[in-house]
BAFI-3210 file (N, C-alpha, C; in Angstrom, 3 decimals, decimal comma, padded with zeros to 6 digits):
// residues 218
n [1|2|3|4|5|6|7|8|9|10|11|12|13|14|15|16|17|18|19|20|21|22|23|24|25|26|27|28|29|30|31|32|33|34|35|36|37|38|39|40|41|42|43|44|45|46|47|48|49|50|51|52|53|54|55|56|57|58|59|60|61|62|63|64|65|66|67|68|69|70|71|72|73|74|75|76|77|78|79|80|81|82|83|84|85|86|87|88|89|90|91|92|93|94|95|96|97|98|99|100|101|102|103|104|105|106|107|108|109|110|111|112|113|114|115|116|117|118|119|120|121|122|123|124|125|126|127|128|129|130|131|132|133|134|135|136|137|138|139|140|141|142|143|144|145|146|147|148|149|150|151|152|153|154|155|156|157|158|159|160|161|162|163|164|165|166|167|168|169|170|171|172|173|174|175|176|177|178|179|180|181|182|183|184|185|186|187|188|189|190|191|192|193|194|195|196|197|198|199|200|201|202|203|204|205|206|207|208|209|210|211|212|213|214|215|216|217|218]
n.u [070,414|072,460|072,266|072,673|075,386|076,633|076,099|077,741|080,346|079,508|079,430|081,971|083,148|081,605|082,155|085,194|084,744|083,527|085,696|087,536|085,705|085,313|087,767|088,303|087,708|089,956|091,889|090,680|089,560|090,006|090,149|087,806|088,958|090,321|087,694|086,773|088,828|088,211|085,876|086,135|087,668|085,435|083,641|085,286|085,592|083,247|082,614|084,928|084,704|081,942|083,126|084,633|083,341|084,537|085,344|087,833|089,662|088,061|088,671|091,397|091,340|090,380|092,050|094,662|092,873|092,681|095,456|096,316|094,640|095,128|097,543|097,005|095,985|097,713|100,711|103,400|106,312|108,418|109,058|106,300|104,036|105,704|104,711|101,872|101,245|102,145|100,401|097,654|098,297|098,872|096,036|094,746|095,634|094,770|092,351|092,648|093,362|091,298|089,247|090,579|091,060|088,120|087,569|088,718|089,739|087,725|085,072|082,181|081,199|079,681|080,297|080,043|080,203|082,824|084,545|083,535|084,141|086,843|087,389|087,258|089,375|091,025|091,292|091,951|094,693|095,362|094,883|096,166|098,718|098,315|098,556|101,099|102,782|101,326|102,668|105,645|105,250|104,608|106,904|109,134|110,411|109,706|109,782|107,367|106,496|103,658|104,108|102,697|101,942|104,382|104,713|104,853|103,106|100,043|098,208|095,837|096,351|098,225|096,965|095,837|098,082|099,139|097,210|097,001|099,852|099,541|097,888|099,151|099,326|100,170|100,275|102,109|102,017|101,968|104,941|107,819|110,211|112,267|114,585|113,420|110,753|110,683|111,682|109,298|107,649|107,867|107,758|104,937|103,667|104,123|102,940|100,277|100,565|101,099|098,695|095,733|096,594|097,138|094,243|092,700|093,536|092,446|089,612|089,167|090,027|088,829|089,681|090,077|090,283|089,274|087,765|086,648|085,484|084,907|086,337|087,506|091,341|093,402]
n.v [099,147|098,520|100,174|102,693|102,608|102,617|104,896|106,461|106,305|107,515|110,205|110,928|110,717|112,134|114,642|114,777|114,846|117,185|118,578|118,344|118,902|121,636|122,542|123,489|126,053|127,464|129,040|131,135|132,331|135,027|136,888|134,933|132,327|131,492|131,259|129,011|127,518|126,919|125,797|123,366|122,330|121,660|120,180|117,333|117,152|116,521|113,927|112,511|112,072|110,735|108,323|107,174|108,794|109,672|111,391|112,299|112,184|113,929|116,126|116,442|116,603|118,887|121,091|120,641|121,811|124,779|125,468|125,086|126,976|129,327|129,693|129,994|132,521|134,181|134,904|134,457|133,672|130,808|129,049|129,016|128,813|125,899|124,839|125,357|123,615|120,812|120,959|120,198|118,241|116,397|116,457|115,271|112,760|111,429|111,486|109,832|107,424|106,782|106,299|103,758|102,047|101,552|100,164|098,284|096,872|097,243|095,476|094,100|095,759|095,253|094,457|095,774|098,730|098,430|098,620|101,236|102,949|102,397|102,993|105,691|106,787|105,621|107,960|109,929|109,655|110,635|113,304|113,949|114,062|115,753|118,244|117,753|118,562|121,150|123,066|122,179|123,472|125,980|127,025|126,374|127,666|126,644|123,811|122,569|121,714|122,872|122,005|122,478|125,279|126,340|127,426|127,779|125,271|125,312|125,732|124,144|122,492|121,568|119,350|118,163|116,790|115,290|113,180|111,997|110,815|109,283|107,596|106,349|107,379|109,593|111,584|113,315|115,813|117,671|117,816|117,213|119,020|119,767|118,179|117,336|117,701|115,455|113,434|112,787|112,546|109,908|108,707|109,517|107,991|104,906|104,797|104,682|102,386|100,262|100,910|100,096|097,499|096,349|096,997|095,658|092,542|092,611|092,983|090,945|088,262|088,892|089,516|090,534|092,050|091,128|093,028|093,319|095,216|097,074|099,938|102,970|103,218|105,549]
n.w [111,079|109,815|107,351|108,351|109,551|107,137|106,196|107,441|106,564|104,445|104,433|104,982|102,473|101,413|102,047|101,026|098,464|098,173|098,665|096,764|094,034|094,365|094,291|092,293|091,953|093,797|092,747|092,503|094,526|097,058|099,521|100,583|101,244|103,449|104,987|103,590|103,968|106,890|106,543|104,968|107,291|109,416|107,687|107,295|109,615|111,148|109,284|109,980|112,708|112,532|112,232|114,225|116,709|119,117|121,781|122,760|120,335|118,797|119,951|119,980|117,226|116,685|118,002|116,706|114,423|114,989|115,710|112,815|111,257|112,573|111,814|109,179|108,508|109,628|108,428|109,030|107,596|106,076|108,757|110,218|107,999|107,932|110,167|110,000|107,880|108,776|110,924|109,466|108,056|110,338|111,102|108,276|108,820|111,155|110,450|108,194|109,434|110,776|108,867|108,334|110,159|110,572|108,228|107,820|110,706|112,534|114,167|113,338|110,706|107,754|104,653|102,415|104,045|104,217|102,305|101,559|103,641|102,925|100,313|101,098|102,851|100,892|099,324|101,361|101,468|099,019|099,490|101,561|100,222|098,540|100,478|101,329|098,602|097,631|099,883|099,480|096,589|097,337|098,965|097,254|094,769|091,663|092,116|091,497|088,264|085,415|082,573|080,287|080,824|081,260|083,956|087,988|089,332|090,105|093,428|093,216|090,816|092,390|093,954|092,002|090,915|092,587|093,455|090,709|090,926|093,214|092,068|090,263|087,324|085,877|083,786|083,338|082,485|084,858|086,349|088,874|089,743|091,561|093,820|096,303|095,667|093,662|095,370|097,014|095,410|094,412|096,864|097,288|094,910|095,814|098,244|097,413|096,072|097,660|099,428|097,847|097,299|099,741|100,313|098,622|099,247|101,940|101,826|099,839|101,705|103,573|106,400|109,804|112,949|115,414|117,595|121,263|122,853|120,566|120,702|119,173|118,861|120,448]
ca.u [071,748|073,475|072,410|073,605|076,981|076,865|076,328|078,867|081,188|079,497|079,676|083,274|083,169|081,057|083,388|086,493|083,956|083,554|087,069|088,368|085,339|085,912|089,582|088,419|087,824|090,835|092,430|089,547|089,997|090,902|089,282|087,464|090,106|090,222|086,017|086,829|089,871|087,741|084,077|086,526|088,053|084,181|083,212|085,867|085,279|081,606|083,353|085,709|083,877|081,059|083,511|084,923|082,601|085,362|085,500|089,153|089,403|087,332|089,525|092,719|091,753|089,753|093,033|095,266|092,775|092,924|096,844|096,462|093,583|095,768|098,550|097,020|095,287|099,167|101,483|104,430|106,663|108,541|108,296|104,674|103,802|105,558|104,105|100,080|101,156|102,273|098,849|096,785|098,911|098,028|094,689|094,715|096,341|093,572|090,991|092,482|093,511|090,025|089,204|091,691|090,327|086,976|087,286|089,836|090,004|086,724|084,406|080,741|081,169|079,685|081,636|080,064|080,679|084,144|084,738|083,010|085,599|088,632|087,661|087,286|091,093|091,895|091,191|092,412|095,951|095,421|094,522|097,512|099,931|098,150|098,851|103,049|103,094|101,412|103,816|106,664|104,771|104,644|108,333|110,275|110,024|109,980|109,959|106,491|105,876|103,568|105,015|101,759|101,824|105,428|104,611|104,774|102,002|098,962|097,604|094,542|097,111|099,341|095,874|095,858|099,318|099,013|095,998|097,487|100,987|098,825|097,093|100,202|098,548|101,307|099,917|103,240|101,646|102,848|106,216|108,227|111,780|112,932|114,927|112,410|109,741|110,647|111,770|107,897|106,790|108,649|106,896|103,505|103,419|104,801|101,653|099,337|100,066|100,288|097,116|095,431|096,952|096,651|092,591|091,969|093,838|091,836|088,147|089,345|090,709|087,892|090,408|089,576|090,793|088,180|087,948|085,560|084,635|084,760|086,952|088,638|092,341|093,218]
ca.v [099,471|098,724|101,706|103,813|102,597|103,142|106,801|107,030|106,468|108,230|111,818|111,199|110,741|113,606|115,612|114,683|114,690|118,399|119,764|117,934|119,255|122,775|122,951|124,404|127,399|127,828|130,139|132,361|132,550|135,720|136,884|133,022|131,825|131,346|130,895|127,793|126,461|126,667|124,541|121,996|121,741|121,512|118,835|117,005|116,701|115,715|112,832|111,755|111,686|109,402|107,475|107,417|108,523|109,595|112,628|112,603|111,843|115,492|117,384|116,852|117,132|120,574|121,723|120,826|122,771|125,824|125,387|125,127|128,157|130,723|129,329|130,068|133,781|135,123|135,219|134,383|132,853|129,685|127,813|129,421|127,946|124,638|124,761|125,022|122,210|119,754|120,259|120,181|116,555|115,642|116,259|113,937|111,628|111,171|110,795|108,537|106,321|106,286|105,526|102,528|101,080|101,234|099,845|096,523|096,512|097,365|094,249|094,327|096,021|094,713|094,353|097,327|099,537|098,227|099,240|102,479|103,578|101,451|104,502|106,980|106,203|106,231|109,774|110,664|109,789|111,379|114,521|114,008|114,076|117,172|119,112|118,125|119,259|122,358|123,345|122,286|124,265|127,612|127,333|126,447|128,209|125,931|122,790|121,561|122,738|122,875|122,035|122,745|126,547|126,631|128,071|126,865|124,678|126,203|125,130|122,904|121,450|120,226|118,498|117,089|116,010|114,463|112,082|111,585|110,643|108,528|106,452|105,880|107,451|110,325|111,891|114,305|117,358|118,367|117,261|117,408|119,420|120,184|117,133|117,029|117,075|113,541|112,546|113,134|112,432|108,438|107,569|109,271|106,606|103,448|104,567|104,366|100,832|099,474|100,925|099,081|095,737|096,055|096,726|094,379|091,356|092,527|092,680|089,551|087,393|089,084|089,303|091,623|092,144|091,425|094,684|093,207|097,044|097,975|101,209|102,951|103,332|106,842]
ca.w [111,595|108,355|106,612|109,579|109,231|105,715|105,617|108,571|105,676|102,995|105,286|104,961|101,405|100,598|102,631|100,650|097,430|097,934|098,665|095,573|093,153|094,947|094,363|090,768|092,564|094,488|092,565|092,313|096,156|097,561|100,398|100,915|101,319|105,009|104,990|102,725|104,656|107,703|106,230|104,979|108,702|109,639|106,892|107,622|111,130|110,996|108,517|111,059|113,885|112,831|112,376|115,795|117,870|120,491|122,509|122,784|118,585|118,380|121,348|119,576|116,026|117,222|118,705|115,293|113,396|115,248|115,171|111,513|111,099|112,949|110,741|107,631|108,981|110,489|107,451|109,222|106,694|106,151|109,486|110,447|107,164|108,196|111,319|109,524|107,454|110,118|111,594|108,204|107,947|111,108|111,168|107,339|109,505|112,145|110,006|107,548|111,125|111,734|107,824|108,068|111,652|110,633|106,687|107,763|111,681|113,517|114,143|112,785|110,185|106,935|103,460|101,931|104,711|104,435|100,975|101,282|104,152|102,566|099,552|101,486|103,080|099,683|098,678|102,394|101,341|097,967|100,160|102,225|099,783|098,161|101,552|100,936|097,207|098,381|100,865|098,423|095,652|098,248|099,587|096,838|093,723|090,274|092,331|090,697|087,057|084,398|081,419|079,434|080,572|081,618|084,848|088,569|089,280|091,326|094,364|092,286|089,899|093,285|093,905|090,505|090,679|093,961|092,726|089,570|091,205|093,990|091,588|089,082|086,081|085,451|083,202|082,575|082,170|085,383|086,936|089,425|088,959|092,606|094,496|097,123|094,968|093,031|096,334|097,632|094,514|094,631|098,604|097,157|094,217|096,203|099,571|096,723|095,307|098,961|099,924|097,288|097,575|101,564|100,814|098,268|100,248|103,538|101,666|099,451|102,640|105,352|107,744|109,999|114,648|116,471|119,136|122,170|123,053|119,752|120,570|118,551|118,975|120,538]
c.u [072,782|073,338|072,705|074,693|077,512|076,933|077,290|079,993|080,791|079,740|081,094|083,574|082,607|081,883|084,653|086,081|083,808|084,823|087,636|087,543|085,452|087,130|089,411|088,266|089,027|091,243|091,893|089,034|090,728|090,719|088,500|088,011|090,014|088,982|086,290|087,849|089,204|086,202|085,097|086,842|086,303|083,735|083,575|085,805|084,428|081,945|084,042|085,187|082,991|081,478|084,240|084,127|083,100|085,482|086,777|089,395|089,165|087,803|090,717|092,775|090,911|091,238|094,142|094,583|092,839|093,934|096,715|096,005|094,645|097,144|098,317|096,188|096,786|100,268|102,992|106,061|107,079|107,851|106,724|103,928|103,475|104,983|102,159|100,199|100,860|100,845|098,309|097,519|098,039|096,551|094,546|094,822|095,892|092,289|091,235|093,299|092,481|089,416|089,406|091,348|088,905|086,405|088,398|089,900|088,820|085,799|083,114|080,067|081,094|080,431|081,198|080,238|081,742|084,827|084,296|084,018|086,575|088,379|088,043|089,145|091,822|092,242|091,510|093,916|096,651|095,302|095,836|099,081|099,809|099,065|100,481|103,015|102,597|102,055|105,159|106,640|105,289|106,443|109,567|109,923|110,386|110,149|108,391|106,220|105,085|103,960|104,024|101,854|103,036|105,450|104,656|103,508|101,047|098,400|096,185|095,180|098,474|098,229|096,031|097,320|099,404|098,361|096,689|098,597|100,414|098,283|097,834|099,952|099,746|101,096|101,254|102,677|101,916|104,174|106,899|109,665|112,605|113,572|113,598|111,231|109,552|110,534|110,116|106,948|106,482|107,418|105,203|102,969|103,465|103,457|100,624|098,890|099,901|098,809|096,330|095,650|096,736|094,908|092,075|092,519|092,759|090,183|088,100|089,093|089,227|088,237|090,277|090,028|089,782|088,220|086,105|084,952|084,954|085,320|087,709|090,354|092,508|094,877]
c.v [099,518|099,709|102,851|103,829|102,728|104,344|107,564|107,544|107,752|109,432|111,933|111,193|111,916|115,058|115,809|114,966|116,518|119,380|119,332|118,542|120,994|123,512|123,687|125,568|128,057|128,891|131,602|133,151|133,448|135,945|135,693|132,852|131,257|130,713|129,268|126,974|126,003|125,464|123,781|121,279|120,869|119,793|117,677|116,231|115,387|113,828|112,163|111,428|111,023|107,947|106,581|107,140|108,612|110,667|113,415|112,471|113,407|116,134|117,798|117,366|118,820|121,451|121,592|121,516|124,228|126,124|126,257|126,702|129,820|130,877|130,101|131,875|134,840|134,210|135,657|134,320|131,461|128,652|127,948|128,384|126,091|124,074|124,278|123,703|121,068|119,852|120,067|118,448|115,489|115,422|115,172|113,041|111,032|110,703|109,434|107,599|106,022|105,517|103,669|101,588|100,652|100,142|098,274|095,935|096,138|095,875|094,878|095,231|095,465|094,839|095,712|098,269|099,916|098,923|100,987|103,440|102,874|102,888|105,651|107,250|106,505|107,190|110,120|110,417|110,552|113,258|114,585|114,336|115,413|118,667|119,198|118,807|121,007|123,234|123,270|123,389|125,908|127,760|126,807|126,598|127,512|124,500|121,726|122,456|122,340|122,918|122,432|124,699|127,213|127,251|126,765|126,334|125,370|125,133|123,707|121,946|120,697|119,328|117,524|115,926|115,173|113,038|111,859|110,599|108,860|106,910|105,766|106,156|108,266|110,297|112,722|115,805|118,250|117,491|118,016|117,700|119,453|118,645|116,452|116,522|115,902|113,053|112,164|112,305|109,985|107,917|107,929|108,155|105,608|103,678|104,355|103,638|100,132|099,415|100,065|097,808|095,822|096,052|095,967|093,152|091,225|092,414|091,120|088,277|087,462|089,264|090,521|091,241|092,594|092,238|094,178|094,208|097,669|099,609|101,607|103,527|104,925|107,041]
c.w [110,478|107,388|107,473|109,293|108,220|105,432|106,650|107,358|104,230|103,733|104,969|103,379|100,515|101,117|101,433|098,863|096,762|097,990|097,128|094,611|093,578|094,932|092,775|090,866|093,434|093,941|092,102|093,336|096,240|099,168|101,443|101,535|102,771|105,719|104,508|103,600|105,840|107,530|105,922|106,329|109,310|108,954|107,331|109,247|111,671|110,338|109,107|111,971|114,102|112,534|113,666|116,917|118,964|120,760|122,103|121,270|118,599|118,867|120,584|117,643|116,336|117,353|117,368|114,428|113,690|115,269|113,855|110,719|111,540|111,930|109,523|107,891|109,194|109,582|108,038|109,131|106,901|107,402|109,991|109,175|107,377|109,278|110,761|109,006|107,939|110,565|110,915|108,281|109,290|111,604|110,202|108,765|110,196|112,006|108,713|108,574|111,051|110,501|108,181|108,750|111,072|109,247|107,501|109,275|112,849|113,661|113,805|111,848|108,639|105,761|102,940|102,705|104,609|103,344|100,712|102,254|103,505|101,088|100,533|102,347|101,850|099,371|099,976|101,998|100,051|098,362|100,526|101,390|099,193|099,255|101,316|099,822|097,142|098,598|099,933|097,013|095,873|098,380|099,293|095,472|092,406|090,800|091,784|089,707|086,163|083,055|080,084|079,408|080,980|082,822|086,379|088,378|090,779|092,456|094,144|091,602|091,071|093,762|092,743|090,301|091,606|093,613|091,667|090,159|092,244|093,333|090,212|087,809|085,138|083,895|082,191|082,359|083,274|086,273|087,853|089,252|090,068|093,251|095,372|096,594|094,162|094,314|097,260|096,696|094,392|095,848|097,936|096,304|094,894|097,648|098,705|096,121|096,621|099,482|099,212|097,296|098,756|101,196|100,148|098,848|101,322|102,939|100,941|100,489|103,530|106,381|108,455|111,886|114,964|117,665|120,288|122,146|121,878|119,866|119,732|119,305|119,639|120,173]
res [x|x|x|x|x|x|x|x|x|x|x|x|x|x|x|x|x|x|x|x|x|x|x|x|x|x|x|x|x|x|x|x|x|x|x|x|x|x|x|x|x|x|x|x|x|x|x|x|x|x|x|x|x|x|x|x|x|x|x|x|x|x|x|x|x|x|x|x|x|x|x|x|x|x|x|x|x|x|x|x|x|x|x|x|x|x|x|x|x|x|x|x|x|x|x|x|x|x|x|x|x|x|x|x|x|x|x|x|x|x|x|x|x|x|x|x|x|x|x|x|x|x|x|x|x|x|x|x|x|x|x|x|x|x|x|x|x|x|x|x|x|x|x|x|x|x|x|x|x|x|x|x|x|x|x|x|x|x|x|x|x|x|x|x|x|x|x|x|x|x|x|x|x|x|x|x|x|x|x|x|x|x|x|x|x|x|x|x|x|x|x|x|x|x|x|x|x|x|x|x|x|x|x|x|x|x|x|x|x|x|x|x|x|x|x|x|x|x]
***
């Protein structure tokens, strides 16, 4: 049973494992494009859901990715855009919930399990913040730049900056010039030292809410 619940987590990890080594292709994406946005929705899923295990969990993130899918297919502009986003967020948002429950909250779940979702959470908020810088990247022109090639920054390098920004490394090579974008840039640093201190306290301590029926949260 304990190596079951172990690769519950790793599915979600190899999920998040492949959009991030994949993003070196993004801008080689024309056509794809849409093919690729859709297998991550897929991956993703599969990744969430064995974590879950809830009907209703799979109904609603199903229904935010088709949101999102028609979003990114019908070239609307701005709010169509902000509209895909918002669901691309909330989908993150669902699965690193279920991350979060299952790595610090769920009962019977052993320590390495715990650690293997309490990562995978990790790199879901490193995702999450990718999806804002993105969106900030697209719909406001010079608000994230390369200072190495003087240009904006591409859809792979608001990945890079995201993770970079996430994990306090700030590197500088790309920065943020637009208001919004520090202001984004500020909450993504400061969710990325909490997260850490919240998961090493909770695997440190053990503390963990015992759930009789083991459900998760809806």
């Amino acid at each position: 049973m304990g190596k079951a619940i172990r690769y519950r987590a790793m599915i979600l990890l190899v999920a998040e494992l492949f959009f991030i080594i994949t993003s070196a292709y993004w801008d080689e994406l024309h056509d794809e494009a849409h093919f690729m946005v859709a297998l991550y929705f897929v991956f993703f899923c599969v990744g969430g859901y064995s974590l879950t295990n809830d009907k209703k969990w799979l109904m609603r993130y199903g229904g935010y990715c088709l949101i999102a899918l028609f979003c990114s297919w019908f070239d609307g502009g701005t709010w169509v855009h902000l509209l895909g986003t918002l669901c691309i967020l909330a989908v993150y948002y669902m699965i690193f919930k279920a991350a979060v429950w299952y790595s610090l909250f769920r009962a019977k779940v052993d320590q390495a399990d715990q650690i293997l979702a309490g990562v995978a959470g990790y790199l879901l908020l490193g995702l999450f913040w990718t999806v804002v810088f993105m969106f900030i990247g697209r719909e406001f022109a010079g608000s994230l730049l390369n200072q190495v090639s003087g240009t904006d920054a591409t859809a792979a390098e608001a990945l890079y900056f995201a993770f970079v920004t996430v994990t306090t490394l700030g590197y500088g090579d790309i920065v943020p010039v637009a208001p919004i974008a520090k202001i984004m840039a500020i909450l993504a640093g400061v969710s990325g030292v909490l997260y850490i201190a919240i998961l090493i306290s909770a695997i440190v301590s053990g503390v963990k809410v015992e759930n009789k029926d083991d459900v998760h949260p809806s």
